[in-house]
C-alpha positions as a LaTeX table, in Angstrom:
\begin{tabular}{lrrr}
\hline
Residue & $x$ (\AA) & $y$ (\AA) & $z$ (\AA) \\
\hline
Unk1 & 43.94 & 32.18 & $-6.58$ \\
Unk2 & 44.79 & 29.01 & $-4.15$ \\
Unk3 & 44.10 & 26.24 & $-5.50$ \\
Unk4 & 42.49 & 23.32 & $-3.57$ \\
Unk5 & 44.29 & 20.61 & $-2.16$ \\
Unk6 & 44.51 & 16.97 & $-3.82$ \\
Unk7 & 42.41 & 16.30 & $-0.54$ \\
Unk8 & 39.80 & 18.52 & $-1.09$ \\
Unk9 & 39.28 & 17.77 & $-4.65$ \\
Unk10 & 39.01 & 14.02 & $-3.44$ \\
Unk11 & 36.56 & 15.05 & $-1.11$ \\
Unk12 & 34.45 & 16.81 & $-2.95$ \\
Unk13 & 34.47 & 14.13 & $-5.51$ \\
Unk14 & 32.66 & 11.68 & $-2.62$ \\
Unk15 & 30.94 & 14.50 & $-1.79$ \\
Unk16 & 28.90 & 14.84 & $-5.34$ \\
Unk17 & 29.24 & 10.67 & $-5.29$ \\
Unk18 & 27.22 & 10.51 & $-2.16$ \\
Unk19 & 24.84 & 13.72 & $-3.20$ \\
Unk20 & 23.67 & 12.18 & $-6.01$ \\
Unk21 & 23.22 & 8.85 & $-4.55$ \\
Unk22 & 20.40 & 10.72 & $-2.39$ \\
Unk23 & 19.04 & 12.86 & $-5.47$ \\
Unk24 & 18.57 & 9.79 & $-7.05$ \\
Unk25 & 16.88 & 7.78 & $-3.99$ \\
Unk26 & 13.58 & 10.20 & $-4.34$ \\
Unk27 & 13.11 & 8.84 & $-7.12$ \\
Unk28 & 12.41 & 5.65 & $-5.25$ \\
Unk29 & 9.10 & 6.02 & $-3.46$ \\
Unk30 & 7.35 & 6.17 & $-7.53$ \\
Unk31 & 9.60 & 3.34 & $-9.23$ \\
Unk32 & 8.02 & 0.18 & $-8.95$ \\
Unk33 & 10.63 & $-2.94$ & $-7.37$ \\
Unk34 & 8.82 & $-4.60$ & $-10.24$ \\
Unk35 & 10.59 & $-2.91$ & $-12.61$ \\
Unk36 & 14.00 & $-1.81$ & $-11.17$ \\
Unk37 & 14.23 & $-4.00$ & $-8.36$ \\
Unk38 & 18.49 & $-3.44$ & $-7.83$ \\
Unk39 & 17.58 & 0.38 & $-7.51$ \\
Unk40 & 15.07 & $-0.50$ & $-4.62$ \\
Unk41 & 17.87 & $-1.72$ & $-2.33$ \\
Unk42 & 19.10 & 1.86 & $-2.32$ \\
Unk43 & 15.75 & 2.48 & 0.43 \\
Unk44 & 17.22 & 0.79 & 2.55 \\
Unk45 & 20.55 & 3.12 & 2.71 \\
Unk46 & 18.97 & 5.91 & 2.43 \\
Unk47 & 19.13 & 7.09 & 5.87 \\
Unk48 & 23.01 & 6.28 & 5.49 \\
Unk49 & 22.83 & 9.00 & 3.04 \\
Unk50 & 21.74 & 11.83 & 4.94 \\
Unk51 & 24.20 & 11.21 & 7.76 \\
Unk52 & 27.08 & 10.80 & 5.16 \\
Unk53 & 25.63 & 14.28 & 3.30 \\
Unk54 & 25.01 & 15.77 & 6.31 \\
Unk55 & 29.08 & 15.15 & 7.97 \\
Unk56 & 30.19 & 16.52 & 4.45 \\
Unk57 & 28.12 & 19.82 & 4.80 \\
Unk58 & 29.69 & 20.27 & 8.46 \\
Unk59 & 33.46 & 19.61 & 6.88 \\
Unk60 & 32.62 & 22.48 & 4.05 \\
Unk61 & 31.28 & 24.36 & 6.78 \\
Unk62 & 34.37 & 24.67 & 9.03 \\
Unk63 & 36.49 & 25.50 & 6.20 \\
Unk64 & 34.64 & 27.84 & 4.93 \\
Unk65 & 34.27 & 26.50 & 1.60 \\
Unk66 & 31.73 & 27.29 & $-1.35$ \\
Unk67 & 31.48 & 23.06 & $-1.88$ \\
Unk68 & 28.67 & 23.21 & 1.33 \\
Unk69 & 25.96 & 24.37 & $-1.45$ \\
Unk70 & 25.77 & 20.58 & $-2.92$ \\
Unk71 & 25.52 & 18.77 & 0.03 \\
Unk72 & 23.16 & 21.80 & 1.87 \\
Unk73 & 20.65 & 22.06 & $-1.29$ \\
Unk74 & 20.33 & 18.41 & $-1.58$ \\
Unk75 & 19.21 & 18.28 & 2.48 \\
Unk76 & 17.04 & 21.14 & 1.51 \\
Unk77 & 15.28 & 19.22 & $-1.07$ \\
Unk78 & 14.97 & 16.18 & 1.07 \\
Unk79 & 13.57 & 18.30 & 3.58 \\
Unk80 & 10.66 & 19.39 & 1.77 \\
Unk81 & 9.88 & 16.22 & $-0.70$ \\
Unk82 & 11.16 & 13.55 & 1.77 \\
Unk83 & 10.25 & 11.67 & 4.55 \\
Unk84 & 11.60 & 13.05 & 7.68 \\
Unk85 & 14.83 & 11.42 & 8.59 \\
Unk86 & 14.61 & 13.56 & 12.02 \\
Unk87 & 11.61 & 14.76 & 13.55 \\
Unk88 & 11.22 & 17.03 & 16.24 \\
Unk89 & 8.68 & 16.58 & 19.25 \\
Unk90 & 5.22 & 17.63 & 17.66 \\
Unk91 & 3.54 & 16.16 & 20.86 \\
Unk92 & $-0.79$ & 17.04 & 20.68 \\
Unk93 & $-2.74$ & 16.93 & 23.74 \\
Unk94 & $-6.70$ & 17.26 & 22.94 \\
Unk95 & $-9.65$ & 16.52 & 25.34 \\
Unk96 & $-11.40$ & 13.63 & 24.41 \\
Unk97 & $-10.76$ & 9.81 & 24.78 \\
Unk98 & $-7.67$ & 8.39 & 23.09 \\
Unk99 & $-7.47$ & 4.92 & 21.81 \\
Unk100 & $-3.76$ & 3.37 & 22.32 \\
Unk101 & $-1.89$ & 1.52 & 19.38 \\
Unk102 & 0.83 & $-0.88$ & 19.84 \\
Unk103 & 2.73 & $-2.75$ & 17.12 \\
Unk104 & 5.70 & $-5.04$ & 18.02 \\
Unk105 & 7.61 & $-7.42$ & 15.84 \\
Unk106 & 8.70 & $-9.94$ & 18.99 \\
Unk107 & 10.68 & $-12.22$ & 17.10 \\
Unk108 & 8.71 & $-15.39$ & 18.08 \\
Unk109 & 8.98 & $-14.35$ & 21.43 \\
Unk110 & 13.19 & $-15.72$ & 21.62 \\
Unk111 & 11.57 & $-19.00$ & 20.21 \\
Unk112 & 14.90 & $-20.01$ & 18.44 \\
Unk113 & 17.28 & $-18.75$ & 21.46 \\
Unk114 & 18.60 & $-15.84$ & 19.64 \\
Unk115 & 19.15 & $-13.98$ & 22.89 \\
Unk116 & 20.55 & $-16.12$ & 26.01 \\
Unk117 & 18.09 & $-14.79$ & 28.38 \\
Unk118 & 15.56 & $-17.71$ & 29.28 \\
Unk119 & 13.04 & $-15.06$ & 30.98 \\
Unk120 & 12.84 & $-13.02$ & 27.68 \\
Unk121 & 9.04 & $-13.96$ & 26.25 \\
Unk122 & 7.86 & $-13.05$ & 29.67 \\
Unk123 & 10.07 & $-10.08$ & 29.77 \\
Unk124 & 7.97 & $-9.06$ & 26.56 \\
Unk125 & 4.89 & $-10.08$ & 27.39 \\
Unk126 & 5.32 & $-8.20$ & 30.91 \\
Unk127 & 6.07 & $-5.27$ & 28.85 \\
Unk128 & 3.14 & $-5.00$ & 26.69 \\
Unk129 & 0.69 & $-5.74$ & 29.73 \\
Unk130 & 2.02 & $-2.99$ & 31.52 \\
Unk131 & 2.23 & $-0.58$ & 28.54 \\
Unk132 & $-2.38$ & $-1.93$ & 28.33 \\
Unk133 & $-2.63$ & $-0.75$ & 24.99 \\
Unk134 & $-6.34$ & $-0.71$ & 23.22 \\
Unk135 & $-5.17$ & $-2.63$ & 20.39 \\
Unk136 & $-2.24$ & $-4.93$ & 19.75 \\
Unk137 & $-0.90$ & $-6.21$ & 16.53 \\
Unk138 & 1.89 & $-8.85$ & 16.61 \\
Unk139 & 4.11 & $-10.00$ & 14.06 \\
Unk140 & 6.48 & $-13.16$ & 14.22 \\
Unk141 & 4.12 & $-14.12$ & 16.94 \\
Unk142 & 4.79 & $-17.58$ & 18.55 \\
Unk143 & 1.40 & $-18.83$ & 19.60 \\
Unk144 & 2.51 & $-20.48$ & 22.93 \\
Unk145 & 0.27 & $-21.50$ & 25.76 \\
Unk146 & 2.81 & $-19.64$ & 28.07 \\
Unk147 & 1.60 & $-16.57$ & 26.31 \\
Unk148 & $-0.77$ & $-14.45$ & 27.98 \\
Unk149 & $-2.36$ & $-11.09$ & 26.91 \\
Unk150 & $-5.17$ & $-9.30$ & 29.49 \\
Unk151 & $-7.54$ & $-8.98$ & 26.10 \\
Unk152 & $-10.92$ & $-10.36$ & 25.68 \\
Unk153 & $-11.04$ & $-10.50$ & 22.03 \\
Unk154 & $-8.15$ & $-11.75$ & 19.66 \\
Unk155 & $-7.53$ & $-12.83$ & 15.86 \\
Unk156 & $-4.68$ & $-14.91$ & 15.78 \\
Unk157 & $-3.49$ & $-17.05$ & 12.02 \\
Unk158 & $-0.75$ & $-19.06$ & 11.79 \\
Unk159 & 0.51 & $-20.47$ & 8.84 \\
Unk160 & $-1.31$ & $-24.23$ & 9.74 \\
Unk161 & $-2.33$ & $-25.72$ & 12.23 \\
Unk162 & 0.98 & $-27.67$ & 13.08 \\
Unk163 & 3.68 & $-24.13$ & 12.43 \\
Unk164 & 2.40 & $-22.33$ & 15.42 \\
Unk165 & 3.82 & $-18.78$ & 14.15 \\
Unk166 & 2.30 & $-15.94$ & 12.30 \\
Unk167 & 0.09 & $-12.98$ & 13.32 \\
Unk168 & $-2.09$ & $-11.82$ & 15.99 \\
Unk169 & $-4.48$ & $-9.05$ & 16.93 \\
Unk170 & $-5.36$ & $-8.18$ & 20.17 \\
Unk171 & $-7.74$ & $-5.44$ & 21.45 \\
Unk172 & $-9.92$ & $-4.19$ & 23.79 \\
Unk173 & $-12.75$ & $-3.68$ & 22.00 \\
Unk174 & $-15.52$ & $-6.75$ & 20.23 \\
Unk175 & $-14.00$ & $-8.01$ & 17.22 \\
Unk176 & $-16.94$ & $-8.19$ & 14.73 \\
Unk177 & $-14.93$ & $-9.36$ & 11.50 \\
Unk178 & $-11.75$ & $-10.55$ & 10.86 \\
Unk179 & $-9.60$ & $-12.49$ & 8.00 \\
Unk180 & $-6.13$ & $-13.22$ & 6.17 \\
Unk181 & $-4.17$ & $-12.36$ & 2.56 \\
Unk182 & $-2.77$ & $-15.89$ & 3.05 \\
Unk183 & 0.18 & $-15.25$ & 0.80 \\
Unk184 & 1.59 & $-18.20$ & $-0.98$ \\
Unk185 & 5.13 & $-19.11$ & $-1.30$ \\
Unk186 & 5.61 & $-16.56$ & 1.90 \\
Unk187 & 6.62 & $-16.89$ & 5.42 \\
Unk188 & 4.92 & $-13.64$ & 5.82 \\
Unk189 & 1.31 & $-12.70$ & 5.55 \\
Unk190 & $-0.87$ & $-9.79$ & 5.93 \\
Unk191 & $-4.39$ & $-9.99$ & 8.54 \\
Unk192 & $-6.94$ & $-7.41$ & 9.73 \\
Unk193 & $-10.10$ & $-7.24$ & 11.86 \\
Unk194 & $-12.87$ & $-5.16$ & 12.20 \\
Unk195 & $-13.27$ & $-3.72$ & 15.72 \\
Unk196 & $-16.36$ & $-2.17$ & 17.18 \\
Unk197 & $-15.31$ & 1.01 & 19.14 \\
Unk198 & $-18.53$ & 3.18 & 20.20 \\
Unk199 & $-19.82$ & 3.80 & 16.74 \\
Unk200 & $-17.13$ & 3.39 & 15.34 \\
Unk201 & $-16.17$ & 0.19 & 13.46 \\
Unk202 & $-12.07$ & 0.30 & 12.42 \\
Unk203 & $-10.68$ & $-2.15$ & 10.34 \\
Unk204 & $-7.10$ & $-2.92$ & 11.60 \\
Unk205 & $-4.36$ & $-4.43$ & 9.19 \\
Unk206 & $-1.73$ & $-5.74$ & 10.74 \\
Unk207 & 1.14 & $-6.11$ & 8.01 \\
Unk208 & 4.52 & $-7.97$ & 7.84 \\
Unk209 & 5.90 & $-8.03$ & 4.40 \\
Unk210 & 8.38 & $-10.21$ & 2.95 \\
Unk211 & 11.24 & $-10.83$ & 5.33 \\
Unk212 & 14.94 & $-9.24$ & 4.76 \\
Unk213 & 16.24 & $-11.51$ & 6.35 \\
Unk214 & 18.95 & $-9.33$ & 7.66 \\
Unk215 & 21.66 & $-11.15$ & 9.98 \\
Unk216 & 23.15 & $-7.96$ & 11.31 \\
Unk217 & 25.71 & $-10.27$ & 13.34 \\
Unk218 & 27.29 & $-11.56$ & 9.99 \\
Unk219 & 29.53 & $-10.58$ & 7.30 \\
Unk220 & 27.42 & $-9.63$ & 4.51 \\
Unk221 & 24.39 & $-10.15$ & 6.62 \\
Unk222 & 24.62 & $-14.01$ & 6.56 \\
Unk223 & 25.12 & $-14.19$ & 2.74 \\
Unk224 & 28.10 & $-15.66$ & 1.34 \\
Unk225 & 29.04 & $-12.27$ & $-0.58$ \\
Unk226 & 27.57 & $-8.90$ & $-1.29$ \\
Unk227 & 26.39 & $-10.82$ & $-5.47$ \\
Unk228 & 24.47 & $-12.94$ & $-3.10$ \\
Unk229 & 23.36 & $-10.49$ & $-0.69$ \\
Unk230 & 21.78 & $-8.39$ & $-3.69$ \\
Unk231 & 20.83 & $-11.06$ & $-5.32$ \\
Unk232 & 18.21 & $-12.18$ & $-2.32$ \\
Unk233 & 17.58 & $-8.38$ & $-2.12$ \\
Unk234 & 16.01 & $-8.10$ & $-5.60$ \\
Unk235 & 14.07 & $-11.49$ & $-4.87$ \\
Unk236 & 12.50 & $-9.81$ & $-1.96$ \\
Unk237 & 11.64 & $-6.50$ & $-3.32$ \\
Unk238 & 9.51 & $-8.20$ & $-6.37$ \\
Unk239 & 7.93 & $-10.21$ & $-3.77$ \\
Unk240 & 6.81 & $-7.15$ & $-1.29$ \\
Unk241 & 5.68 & $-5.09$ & $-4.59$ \\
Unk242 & 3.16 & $-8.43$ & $-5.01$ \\
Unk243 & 2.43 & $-8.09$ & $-1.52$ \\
Unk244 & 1.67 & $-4.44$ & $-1.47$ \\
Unk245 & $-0.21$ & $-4.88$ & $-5.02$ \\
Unk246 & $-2.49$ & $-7.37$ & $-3.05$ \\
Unk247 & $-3.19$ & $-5.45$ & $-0.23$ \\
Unk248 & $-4.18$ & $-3.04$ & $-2.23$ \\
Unk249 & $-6.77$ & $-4.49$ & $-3.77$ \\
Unk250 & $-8.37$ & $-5.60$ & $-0.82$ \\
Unk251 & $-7.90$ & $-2.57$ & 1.06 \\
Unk252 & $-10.62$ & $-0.79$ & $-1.79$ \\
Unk253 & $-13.39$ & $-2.85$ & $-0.47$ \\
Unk254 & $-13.40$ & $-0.94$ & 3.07 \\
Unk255 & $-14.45$ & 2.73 & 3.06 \\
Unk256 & $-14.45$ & 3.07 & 7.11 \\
Unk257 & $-11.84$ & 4.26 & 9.66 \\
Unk258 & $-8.68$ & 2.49 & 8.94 \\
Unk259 & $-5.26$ & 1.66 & 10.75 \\
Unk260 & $-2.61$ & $-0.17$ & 8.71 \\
Unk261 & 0.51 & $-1.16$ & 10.92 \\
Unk262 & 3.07 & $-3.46$ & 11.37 \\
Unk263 & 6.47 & $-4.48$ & 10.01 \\
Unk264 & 6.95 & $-3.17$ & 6.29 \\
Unk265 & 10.68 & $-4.64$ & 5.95 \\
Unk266 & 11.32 & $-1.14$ & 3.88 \\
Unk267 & 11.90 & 2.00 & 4.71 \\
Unk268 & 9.76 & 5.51 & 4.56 \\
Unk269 & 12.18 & 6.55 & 1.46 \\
Unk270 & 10.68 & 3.10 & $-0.54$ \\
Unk271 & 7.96 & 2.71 & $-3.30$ \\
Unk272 & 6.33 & 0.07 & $-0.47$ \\
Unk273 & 5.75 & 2.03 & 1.97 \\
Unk274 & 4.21 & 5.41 & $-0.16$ \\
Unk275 & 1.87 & 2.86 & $-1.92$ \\
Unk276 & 0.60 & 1.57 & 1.88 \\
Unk277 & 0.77 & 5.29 & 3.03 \\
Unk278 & $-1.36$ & 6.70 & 0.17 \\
Unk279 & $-4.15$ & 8.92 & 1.56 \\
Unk280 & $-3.42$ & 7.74 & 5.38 \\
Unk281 & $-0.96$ & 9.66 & 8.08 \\
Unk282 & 2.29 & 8.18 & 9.46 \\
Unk283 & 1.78 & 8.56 & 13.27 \\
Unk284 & 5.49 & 8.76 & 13.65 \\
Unk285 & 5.52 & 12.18 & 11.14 \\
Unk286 & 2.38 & 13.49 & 13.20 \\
Unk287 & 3.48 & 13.11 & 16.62 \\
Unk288 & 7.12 & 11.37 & 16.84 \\
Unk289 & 10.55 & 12.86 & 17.63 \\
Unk290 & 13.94 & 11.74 & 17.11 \\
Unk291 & 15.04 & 9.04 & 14.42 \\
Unk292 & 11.88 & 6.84 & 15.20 \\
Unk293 & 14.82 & 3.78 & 14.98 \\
Unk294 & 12.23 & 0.40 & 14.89 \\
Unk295 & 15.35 & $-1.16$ & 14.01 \\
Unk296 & 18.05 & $-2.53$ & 16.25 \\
Unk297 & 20.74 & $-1.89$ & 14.08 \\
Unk298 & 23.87 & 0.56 & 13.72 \\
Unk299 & 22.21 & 3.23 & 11.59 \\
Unk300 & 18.58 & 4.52 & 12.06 \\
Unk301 & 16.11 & 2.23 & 10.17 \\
Unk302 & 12.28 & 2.84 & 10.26 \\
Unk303 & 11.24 & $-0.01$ & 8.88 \\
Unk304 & 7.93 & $-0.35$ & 11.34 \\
Unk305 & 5.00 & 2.04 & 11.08 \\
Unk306 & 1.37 & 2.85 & 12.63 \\
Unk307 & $-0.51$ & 4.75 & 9.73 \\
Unk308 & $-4.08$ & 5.97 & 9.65 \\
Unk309 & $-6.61$ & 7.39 & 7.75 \\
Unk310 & $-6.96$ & 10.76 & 7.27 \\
Unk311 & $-9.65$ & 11.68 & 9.33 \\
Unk312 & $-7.94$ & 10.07 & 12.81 \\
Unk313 & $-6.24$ & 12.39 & 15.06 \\
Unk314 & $-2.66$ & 11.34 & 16.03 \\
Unk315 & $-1.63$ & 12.84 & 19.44 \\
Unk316 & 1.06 & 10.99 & 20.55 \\
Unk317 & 3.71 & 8.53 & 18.90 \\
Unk318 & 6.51 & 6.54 & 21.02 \\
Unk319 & 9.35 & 4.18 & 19.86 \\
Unk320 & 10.35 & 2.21 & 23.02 \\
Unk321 & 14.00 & 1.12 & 23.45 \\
Unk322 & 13.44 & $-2.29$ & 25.30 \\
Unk323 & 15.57 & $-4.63$ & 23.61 \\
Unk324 & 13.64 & $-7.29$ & 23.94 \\
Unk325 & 13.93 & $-8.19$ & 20.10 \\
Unk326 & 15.76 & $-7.16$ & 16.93 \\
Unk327 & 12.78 & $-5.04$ & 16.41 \\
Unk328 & 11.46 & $-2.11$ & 18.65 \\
Unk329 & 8.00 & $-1.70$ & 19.86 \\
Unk330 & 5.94 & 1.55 & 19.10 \\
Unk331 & 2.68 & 3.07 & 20.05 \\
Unk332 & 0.45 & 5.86 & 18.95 \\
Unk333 & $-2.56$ & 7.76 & 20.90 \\
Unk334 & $-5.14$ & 8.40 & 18.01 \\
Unk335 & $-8.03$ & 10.11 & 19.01 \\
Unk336 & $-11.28$ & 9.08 & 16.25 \\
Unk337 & $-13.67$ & 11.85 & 16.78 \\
\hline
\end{tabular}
């Protein structure tokens, strides 16, 4: 019998390492950051994971070797009990007016000069006027009076009166009720308003959860080292299961259409986001293709989302690649009726 080579047996070693890793990180979506908050980070890797599983199933593959079954039955599980980390076009076209859904995390609109281009807030506003969606929700929004939307109603809250950023809804459509979480102690914030469409009246949250923080242009993301780094991690975990737990609770009080979008700062693989998701669709799973990258970093992160309640219609989901921020725009078609 030939043995295997000290290479192989080194391989296959990682190979269980990184198989378990992503065994153990569906466990995530139901363990509370409350609780295990360290284990959370793993969501955020996650998508790391497949790729990683997925290169080691191709290298058992072209040699042949019985070691693909680890790597190939873990994929199959994720598969079936995961979120997608790939999705292929599932593009609906039904008669009947659509109702377009934009969410965009502009990054105060290059208020702090993170990208050298002086023309970029127009360069994003531009954008979203041409893309005329229904309904636009806007987080790290920069209220500027240089800022101009074609929208006759709006709900915009700021953290006070003199720190001009925060959150803004924009639509189409009479806005007959609107309001704010207000977290404390937060940068961040959650807002909604109730708009009048037809018969129809669809509440609209428009969510931005505890910040990352992520400086993807520094070692150890702008933390001194990786104790640090998972240190301020764990701190903002706890703080987004508060968040969540809060949202929550005032989600219960509407029993109408609902649309809950914006920027989670988590992943689909996290307990965050299958809390938000709970009885609702993710447009990007209806109708999206590709990685659905909302991220613009070097691995595919999904960390922005358009979700609805189960009795919308999604017919259409796009991630745009303008790089206009560190965060990519996306849009859904949803049909109501």
């Amino acid at each position: 019998m030939k043995k295997k080579s000290l290479f192989d047996t080194f391989f296959f070693f990682l190979n269980s390492l990184f198989a378990a890793l992503l065994l153990l990180s569906f466990l995530l979506p139901y363990i509370s950051p409350k609780s295990f908050s360290l284990f959370a980070v793993i969501s955020l890797f996650v998508p790391v994971l497949f790729i990683v599983n997925f290169l080691f199933l191709i290298y058992w593959i072209l040699k042949l070797k019985k070691q693909l079954v680890i790597s190939a039955l873990v994929l199959i599980i994720g598969w079936f009990i995961s979120s997608p980390f790939y999705k292929f076009s599932d593009t609906t076209e039904t008669e009947g007016e659509n109702l377009k859904i934009m969410s965009y995390n502009v990054r105060m609109f290059n208020y702090y000069k993170w990208n050298k281009d002086e023309h970029l807030a127009q360069k994003t506003v531009d954008f979203i006027n041409h893309k005329n969606p229904d309904i636009l929700a806007i987080q790290e929004f920069y209220a500027s009076p240089e800022i101009h939307f074609k929208y006759l109603y709006q709900y915009i809250k700021t953290k006070s009166k003199n720190n001009k950023f925060g959150l803004a809804i924009y639509s189409k459509y009479p806005i007959v009720n609107s309001g704010s979480l207000d977290f404390k102690n937060s940068g961040n914030n959650i807002i909604y308003a109730d708009i009048l469409k037809n018969k129809d009246t669809l509440r609209v949250y428009n969510v931005h959860l505890e910040s990352l923080s992520i400086n993807t242009n520094k070692e150890y993301f702008g933390e001194k080292n990786n104790e640090k780094l998972l240190g301020r991690f764990e701190t903002v975990f706890k703080k987004q299961a508060l968040q969540v737990e809060r949202f929550l609770a005032h989600e219960k009080s509407w029993k109408g259409k609902e649309i809950v979008l914006g920027d989670f700062n988590n992943t689909a693989y996290s307990w965050v986001y299958r809390k938000i998701k709970s009885n609702k669709k993710d447009a990007f799973v209806e109708a999206g293709e590709g990685f659905g990258k909302t991220f613009n970093y070097s691995f595919p992160m999904r960390i922005d989302f358009i979700l609805t309640s189960s009795d919308i219609q999604v017919n259409q989901f796009t991630t745009f690649d303008e790089k206009f921020s560190d965060h990519f725009p996306i849009q859904a078609s949803l049909q109501l009726n």
